[in-house]
PDB file with one MODEL, atoms N, CA, C and O in Angstrom:
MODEL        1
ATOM      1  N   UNK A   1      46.315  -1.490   0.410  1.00  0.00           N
ATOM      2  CA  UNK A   1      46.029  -2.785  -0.179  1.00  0.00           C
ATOM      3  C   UNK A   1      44.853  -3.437   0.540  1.00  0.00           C
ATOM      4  O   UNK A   1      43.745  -3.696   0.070  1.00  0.00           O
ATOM      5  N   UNK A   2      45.329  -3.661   1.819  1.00  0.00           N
ATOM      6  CA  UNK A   2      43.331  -3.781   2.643  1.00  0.00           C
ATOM      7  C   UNK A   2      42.339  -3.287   1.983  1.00  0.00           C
ATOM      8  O   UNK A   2      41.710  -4.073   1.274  1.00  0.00           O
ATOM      9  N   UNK A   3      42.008  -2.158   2.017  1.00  0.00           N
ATOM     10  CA  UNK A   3      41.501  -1.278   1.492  1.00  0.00           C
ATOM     11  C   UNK A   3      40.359  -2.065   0.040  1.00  0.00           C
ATOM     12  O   UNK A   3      39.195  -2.411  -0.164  1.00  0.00           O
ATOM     13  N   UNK A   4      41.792  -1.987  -0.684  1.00  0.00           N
ATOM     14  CA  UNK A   4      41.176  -2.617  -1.960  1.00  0.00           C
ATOM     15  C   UNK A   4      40.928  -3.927  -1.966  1.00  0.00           C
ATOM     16  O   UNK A   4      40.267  -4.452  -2.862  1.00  0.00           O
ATOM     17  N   UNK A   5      41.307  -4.416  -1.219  1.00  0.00           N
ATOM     18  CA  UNK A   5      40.753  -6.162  -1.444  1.00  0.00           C
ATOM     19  C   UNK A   5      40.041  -6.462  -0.357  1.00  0.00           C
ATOM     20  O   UNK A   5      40.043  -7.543   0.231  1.00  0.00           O
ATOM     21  N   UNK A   6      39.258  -5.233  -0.014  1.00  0.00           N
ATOM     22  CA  UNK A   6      37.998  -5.755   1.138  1.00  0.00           C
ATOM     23  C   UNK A   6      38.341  -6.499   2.476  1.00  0.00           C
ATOM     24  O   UNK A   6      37.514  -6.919   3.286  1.00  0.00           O
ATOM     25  N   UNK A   7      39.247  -6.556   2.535  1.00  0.00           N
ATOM     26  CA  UNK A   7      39.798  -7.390   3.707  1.00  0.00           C
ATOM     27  C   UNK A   7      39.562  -5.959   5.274  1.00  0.00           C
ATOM     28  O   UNK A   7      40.077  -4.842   5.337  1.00  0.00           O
ATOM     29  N   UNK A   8      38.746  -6.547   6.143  1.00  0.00           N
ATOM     30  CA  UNK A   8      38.622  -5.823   7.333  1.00  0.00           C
ATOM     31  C   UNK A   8      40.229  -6.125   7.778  1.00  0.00           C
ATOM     32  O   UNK A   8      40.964  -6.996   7.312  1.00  0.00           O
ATOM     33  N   UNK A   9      40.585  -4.992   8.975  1.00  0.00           N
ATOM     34  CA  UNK A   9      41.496  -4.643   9.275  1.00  0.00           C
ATOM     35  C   UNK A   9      41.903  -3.707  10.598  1.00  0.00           C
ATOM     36  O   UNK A   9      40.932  -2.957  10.501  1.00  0.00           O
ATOM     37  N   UNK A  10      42.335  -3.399  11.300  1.00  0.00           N
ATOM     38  CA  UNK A  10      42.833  -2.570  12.882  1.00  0.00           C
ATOM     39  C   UNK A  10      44.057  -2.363  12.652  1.00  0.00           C
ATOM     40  O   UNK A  10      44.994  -3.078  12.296  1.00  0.00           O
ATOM     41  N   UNK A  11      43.892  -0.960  12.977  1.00  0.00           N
ATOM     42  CA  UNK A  11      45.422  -0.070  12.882  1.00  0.00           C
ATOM     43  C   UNK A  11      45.976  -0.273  14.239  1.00  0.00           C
ATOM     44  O   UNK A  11      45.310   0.164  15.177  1.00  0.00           O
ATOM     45  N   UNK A  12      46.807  -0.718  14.419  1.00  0.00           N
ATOM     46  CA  UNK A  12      47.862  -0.514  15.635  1.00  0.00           C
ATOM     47  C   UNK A  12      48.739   0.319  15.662  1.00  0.00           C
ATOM     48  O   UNK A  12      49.734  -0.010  15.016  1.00  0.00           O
ATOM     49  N   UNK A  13      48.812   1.772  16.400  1.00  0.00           N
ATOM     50  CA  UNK A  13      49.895   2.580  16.343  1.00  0.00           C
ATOM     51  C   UNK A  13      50.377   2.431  17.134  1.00  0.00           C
ATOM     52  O   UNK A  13      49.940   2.030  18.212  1.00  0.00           O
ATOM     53  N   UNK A  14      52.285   2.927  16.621  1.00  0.00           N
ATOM     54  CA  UNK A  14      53.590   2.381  17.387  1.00  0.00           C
ATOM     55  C   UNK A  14      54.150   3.469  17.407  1.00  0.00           C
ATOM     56  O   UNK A  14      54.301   4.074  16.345  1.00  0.00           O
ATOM     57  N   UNK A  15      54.667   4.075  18.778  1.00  0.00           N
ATOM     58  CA  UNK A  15      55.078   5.108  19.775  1.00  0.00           C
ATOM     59  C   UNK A  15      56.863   4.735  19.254  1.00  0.00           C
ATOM     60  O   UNK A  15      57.559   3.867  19.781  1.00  0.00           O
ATOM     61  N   UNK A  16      57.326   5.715  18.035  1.00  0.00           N
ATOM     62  CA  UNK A  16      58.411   5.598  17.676  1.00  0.00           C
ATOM     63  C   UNK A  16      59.494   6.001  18.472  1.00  0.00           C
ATOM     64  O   UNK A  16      60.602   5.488  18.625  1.00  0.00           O
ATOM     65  N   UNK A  17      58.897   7.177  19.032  1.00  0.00           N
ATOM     66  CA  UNK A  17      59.958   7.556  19.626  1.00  0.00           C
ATOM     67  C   UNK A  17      59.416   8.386  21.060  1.00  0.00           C
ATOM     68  O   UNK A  17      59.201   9.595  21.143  1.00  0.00           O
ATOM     69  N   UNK A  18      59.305   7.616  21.877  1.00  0.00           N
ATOM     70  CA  UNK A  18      58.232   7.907  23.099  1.00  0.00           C
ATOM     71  C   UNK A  18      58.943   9.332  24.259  1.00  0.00           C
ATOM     72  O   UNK A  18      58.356  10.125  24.996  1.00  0.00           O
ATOM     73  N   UNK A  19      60.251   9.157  23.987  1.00  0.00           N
ATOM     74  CA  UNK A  19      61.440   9.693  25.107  1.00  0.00           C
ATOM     75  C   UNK A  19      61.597  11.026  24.738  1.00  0.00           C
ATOM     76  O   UNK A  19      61.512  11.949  25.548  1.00  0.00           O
ATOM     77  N   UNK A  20      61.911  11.224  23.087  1.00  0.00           N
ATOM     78  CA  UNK A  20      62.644  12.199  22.619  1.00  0.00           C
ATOM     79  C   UNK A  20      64.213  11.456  21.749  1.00  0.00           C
ATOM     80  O   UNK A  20      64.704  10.376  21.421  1.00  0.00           O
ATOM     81  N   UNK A  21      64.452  12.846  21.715  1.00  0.00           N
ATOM     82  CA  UNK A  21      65.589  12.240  20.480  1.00  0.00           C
ATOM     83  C   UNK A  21      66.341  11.396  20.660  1.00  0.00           C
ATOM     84  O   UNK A  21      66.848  10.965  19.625  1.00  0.00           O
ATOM     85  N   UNK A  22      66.770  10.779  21.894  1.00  0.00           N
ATOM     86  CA  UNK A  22      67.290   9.578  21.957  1.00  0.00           C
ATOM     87  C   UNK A  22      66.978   7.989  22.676  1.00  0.00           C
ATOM     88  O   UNK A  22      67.745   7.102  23.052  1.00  0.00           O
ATOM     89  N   UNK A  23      65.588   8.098  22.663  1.00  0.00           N
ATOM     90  CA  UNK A  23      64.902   7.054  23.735  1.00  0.00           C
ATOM     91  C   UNK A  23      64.538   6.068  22.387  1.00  0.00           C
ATOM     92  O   UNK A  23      64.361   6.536  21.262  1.00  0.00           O
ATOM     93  N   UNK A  24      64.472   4.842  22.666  1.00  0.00           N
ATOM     94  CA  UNK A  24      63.873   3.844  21.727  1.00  0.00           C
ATOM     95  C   UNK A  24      62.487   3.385  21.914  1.00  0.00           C
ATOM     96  O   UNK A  24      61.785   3.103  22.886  1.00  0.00           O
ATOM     97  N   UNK A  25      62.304   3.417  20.268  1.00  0.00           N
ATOM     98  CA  UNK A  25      60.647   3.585  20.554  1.00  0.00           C
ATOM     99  C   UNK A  25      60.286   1.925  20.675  1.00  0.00           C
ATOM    100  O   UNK A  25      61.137   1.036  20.662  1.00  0.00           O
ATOM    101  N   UNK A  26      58.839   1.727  20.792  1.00  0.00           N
ATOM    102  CA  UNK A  26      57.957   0.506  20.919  1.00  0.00           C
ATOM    103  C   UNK A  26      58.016  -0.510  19.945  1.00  0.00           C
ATOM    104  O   UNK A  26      57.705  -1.698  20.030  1.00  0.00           O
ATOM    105  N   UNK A  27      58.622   0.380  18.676  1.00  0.00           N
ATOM    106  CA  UNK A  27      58.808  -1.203  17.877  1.00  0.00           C
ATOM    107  C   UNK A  27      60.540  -1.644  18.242  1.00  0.00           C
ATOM    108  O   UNK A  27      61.117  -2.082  17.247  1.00  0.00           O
ATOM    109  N   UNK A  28      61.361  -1.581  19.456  1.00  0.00           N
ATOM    110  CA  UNK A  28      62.645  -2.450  20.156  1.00  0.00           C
ATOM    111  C   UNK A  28      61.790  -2.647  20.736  1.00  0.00           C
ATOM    112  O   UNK A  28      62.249  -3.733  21.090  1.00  0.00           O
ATOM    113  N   UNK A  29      60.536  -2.602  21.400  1.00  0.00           N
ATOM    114  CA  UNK A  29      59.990  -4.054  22.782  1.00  0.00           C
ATOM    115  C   UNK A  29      60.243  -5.821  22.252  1.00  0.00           C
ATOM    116  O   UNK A  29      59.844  -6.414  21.250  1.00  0.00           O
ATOM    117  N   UNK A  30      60.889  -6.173  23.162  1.00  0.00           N
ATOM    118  CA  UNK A  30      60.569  -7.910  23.073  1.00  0.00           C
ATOM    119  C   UNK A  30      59.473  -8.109  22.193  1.00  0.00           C
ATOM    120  O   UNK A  30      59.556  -8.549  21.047  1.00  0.00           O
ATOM    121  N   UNK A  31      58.182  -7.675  22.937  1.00  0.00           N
ATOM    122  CA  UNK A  31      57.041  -8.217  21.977  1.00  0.00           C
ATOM    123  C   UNK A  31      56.633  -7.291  20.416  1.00  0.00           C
ATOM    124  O   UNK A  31      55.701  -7.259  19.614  1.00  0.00           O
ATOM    125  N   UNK A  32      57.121  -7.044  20.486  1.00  0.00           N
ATOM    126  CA  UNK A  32      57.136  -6.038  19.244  1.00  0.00           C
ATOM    127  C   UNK A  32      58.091  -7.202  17.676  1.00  0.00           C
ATOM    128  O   UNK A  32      57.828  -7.436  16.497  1.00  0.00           O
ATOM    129  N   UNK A  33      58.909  -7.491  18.394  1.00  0.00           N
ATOM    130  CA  UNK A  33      60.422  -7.986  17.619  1.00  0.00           C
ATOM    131  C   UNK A  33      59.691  -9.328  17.600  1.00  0.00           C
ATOM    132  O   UNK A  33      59.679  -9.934  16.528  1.00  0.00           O
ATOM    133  N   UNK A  34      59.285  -9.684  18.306  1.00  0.00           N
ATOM    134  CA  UNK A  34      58.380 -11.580  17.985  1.00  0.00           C
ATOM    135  C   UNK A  34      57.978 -11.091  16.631  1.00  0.00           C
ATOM    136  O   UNK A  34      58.521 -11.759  15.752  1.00  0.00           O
ATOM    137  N   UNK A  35      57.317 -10.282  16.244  1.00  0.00           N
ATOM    138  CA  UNK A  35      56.203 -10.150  15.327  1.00  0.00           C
ATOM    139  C   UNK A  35      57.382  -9.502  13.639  1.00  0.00           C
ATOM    140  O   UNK A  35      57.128  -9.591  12.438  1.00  0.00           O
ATOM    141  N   UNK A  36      58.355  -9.032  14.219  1.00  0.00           N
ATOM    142  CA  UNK A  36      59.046  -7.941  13.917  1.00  0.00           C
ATOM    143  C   UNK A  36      60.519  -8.162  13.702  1.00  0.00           C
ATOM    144  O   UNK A  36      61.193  -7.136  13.607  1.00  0.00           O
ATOM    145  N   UNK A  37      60.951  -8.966  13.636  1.00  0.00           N
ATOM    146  CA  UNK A  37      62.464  -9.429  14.224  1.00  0.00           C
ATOM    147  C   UNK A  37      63.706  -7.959  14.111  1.00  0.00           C
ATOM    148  O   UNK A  37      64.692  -7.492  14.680  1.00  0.00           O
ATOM    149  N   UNK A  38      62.982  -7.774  13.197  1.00  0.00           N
ATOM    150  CA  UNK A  38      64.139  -6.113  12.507  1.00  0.00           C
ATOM    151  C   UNK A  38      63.860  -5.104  13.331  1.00  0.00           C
ATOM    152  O   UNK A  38      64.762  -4.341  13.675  1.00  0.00           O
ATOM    153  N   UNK A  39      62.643  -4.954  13.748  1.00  0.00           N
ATOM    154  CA  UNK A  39      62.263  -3.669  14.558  1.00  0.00           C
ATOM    155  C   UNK A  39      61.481  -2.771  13.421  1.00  0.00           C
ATOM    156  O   UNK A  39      61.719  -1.568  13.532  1.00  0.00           O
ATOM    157  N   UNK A  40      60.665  -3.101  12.440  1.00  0.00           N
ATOM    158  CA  UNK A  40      60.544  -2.566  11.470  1.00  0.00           C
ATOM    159  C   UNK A  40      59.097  -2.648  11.507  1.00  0.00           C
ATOM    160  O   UNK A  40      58.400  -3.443  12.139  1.00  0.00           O
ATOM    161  N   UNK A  41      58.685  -1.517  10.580  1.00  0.00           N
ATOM    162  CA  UNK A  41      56.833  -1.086  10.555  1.00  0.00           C
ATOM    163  C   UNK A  41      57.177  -0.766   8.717  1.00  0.00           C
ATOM    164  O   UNK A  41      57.766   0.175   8.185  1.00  0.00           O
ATOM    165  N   UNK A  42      56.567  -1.907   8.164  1.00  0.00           N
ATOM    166  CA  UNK A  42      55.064  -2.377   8.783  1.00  0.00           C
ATOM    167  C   UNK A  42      54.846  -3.548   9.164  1.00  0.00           C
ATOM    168  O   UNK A  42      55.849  -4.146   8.775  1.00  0.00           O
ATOM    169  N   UNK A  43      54.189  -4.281   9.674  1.00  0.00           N
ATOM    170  CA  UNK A  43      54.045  -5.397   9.986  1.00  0.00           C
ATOM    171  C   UNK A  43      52.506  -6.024  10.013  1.00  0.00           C
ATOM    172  O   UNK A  43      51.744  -5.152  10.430  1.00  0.00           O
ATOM    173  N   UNK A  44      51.937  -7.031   9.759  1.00  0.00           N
ATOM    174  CA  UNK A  44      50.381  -7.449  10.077  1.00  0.00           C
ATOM    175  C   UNK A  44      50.719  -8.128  10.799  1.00  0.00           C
ATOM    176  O   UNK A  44      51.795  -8.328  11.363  1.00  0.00           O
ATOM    177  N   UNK A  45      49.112  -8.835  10.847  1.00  0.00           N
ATOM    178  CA  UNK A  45      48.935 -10.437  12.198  1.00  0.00           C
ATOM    179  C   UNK A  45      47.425 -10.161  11.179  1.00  0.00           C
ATOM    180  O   UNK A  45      46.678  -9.212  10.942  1.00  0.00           O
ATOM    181  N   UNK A  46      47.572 -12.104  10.649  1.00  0.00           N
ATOM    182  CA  UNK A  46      46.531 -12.351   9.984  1.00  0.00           C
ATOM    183  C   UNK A  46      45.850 -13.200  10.969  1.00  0.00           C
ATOM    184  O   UNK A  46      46.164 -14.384  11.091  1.00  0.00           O
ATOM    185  N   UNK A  47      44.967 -12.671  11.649  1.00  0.00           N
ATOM    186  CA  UNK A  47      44.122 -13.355  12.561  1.00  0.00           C
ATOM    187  C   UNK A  47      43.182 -14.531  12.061  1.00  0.00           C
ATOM    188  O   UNK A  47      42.331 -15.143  12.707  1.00  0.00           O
ATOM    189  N   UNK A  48      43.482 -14.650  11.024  1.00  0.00           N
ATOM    190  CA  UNK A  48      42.569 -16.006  10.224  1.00  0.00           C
ATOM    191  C   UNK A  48      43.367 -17.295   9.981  1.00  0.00           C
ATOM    192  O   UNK A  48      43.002 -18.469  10.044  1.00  0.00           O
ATOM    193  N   UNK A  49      44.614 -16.726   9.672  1.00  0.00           N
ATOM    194  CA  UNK A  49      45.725 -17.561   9.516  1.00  0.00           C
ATOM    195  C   UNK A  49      46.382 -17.953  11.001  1.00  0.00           C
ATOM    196  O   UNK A  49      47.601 -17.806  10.911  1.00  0.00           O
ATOM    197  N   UNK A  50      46.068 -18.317  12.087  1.00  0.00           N
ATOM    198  CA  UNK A  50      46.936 -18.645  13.310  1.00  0.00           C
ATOM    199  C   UNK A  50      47.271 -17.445  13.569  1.00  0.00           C
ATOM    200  O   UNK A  50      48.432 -17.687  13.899  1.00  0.00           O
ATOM    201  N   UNK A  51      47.173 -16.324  13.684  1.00  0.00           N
ATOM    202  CA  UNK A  51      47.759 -15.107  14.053  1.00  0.00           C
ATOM    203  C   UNK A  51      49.414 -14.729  13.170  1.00  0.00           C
ATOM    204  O   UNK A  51      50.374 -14.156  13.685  1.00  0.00           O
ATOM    205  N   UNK A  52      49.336 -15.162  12.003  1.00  0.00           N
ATOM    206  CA  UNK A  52      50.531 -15.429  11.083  1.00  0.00           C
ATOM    207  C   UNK A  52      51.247 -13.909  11.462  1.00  0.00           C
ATOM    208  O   UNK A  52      50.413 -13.145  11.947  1.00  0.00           O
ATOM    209  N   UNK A  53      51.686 -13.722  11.422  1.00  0.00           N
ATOM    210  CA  UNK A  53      52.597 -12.085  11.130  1.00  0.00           C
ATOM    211  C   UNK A  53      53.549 -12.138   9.738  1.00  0.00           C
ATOM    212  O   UNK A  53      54.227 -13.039   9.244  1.00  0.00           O
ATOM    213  N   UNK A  54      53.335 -11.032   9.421  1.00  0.00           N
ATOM    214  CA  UNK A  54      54.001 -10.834   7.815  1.00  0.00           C
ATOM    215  C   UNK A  54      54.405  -9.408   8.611  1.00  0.00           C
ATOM    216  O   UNK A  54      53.855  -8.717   9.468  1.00  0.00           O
ATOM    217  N   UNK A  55      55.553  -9.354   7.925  1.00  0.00           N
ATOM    218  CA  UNK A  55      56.610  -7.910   7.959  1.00  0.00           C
ATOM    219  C   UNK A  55      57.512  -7.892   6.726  1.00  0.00           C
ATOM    220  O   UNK A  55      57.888  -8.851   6.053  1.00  0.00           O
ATOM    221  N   UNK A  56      57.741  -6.764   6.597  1.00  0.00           N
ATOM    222  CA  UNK A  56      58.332  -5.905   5.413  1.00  0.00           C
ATOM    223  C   UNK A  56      57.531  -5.606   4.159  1.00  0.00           C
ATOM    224  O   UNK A  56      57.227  -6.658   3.596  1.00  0.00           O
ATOM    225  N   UNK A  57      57.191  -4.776   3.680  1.00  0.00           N
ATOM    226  CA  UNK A  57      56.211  -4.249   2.731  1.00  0.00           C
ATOM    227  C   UNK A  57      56.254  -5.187   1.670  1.00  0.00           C
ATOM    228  O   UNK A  57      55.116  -5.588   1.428  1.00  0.00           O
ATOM    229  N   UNK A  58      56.891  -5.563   1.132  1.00  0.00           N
ATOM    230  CA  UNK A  58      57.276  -6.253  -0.360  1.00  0.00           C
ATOM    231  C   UNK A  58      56.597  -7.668   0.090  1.00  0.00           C
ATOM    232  O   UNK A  58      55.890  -8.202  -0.765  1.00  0.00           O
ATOM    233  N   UNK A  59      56.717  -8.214   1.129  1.00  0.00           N
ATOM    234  CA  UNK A  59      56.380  -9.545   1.782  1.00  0.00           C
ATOM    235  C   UNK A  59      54.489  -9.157   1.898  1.00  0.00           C
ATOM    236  O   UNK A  59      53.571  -9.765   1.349  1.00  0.00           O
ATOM    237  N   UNK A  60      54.430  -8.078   2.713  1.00  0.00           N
ATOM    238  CA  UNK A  60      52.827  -8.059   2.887  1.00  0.00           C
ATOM    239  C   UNK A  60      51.900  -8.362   1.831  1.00  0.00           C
ATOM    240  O   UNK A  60      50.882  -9.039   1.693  1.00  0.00           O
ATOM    241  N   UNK A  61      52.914  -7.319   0.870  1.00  0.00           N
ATOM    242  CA  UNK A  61      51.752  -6.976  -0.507  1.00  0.00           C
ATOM    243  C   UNK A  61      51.759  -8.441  -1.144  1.00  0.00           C
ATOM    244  O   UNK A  61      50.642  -8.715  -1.584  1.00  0.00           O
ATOM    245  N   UNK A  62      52.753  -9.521  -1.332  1.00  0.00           N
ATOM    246  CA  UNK A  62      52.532 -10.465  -2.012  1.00  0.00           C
ATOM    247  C   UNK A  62      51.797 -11.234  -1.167  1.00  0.00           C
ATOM    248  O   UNK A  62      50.975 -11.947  -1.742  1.00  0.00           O
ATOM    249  N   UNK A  63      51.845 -11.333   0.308  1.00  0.00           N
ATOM    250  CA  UNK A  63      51.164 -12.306   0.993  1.00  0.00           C
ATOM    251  C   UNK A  63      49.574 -11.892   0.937  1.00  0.00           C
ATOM    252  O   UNK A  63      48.678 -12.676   0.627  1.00  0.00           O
ATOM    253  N   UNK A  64      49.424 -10.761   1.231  1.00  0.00           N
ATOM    254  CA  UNK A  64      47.777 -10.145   0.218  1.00  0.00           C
ATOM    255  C   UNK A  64      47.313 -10.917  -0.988  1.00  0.00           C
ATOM    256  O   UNK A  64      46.416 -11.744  -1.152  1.00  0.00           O
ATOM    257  N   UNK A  65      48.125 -10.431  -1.698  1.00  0.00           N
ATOM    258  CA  UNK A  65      47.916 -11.042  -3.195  1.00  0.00           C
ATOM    259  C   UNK A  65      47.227 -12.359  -3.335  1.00  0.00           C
ATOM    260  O   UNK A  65      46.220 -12.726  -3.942  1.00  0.00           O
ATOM    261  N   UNK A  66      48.232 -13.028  -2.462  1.00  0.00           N
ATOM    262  CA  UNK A  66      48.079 -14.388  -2.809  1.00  0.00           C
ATOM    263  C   UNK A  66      46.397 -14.803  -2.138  1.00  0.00           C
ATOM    264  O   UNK A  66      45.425 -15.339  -2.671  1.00  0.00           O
ATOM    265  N   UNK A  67      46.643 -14.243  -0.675  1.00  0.00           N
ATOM    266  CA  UNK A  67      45.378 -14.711   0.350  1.00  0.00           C
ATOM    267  C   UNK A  67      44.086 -14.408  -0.446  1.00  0.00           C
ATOM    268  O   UNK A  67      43.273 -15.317  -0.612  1.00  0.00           O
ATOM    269  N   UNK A  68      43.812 -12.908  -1.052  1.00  0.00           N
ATOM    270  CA  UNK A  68      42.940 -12.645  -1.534  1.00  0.00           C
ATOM    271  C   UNK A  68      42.568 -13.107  -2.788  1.00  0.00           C
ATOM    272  O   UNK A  68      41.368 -13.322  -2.956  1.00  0.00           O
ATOM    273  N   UNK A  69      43.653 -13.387  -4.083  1.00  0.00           N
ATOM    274  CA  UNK A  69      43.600 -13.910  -5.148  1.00  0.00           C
ATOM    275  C   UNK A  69      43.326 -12.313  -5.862  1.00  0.00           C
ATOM    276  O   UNK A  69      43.328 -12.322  -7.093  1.00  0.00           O
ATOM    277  N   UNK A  70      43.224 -11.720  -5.568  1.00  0.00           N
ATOM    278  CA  UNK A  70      43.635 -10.059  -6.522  1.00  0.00           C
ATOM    279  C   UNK A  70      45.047  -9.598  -6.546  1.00  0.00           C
ATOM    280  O   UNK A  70      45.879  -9.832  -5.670  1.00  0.00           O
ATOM    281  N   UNK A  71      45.229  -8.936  -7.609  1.00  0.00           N
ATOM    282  CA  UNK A  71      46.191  -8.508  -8.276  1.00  0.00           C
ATOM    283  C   UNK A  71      47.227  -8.790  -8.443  1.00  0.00           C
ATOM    284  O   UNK A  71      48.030  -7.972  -8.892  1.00  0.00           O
ATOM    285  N   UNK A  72      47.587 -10.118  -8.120  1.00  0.00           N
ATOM    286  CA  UNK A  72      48.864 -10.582  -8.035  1.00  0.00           C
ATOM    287  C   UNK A  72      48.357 -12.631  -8.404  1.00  0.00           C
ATOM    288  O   UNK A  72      48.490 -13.691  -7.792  1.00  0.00           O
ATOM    289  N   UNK A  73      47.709 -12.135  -9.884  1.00  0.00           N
ATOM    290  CA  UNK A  73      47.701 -13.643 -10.772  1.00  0.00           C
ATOM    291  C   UNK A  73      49.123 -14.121 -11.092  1.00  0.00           C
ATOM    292  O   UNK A  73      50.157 -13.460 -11.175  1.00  0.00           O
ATOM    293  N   UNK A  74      48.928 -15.356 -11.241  1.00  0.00           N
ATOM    294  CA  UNK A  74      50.323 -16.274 -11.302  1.00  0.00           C
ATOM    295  C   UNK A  74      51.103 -15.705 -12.280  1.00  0.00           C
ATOM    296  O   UNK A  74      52.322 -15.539 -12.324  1.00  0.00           O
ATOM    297  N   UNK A  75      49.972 -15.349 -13.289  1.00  0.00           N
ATOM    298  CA  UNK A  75      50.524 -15.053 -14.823  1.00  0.00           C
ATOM    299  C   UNK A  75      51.624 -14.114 -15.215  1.00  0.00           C
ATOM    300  O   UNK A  75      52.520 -14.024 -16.054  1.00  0.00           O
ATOM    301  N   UNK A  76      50.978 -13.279 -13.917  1.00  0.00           N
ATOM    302  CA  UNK A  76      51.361 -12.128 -13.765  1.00  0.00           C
ATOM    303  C   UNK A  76      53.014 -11.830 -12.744  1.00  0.00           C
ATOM    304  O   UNK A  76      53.804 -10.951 -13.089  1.00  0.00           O
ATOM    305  N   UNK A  77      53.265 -12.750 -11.500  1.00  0.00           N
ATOM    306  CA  UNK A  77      53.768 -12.477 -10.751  1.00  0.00           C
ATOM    307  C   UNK A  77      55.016 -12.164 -11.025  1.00  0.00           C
ATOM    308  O   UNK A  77      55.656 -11.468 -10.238  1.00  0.00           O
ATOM    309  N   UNK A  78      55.521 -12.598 -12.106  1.00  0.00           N
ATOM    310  CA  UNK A  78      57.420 -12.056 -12.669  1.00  0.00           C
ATOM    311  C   UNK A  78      56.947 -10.824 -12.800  1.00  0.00           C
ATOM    312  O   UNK A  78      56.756 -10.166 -11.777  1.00  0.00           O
ATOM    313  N   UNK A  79      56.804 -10.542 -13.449  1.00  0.00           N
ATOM    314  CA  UNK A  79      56.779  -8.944 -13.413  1.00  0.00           C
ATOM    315  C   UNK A  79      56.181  -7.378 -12.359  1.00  0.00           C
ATOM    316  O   UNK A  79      56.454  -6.179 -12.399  1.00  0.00           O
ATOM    317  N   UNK A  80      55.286  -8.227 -11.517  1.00  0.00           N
ATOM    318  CA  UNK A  80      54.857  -7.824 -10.665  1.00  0.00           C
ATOM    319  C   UNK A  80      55.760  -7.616  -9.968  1.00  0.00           C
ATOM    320  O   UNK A  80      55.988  -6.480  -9.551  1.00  0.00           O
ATOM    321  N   UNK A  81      56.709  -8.950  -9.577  1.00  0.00           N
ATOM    322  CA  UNK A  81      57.941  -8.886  -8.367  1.00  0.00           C
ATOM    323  C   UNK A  81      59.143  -8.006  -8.782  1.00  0.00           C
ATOM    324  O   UNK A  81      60.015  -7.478  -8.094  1.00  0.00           O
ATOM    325  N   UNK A  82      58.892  -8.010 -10.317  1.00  0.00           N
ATOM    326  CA  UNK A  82      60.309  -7.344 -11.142  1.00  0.00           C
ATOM    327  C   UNK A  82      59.963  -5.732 -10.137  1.00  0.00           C
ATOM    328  O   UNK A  82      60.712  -5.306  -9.258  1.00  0.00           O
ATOM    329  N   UNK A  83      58.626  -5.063 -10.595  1.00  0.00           N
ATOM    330  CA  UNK A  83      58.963  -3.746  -9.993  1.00  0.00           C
ATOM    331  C   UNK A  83      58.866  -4.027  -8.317  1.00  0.00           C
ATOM    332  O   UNK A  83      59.949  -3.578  -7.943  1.00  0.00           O
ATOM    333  N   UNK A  84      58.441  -4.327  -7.581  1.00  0.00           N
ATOM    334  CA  UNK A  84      57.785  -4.655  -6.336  1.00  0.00           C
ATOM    335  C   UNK A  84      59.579  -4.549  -5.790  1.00  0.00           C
ATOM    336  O   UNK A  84      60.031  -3.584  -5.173  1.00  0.00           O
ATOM    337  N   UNK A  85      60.389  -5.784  -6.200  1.00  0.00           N
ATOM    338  CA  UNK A  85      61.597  -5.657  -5.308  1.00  0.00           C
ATOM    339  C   UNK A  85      62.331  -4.379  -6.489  1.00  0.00           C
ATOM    340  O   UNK A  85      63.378  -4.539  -5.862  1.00  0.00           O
ATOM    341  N   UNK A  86      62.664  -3.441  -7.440  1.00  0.00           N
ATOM    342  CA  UNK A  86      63.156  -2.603  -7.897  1.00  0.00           C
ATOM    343  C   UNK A  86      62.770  -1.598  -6.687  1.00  0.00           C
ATOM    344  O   UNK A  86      63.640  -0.745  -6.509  1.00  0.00           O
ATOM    345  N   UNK A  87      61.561  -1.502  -5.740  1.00  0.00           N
ATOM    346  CA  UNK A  87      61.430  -0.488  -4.767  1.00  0.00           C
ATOM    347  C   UNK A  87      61.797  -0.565  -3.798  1.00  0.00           C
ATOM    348  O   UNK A  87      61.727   0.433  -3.081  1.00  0.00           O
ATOM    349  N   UNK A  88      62.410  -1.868  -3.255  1.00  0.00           N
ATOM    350  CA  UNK A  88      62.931  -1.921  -1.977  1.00  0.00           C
ATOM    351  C   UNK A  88      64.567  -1.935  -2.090  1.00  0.00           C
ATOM    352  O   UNK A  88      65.256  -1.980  -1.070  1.00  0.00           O
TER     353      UNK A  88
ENDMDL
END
């Protein structure tokens, strides 16, 4: 979704499972879970917005939508959300 709506962007990779099969990875750090509360990827930080953080996919893509004003018109958004939450 970056991608397509031109929005610059930095990948942060997260060390899932750093130990082996039973060690907990980097997204249980304290600072991880500020951003993250679930422990869950994916997550942003809109550095334009106060350093906002958005997590859970269904949340990103609409908070995109909206910031950028692509693909997610008002007109449009019932049905957009109809399939959007049918995937989660």
């Amino acid at each position: 979704m970056l991608e397509e709506i031109g929005f610059k962007y930095k990948v942060t990779k997260i060390n899932l499972n750093p130990g082996g099969e039973f060690s907990k990875g980097e997204q249980f750090k304290p600072e991880f879970r500020r951003i993250s509360p679930f422990s869950k990827i994916p997550v942003i930080i809109d550095h334009d917005n106060n350093k906002e953080a958005v997590f859970e996919s269904g949340a990103i893509l609409m908070y995109l939508g909206e910031k950028s004003n692509k693909f997610y018109e008002q007109k449009d958004r019932t049905k957009i959300n109809q399939w959007l939450m049918a995937q989660m």
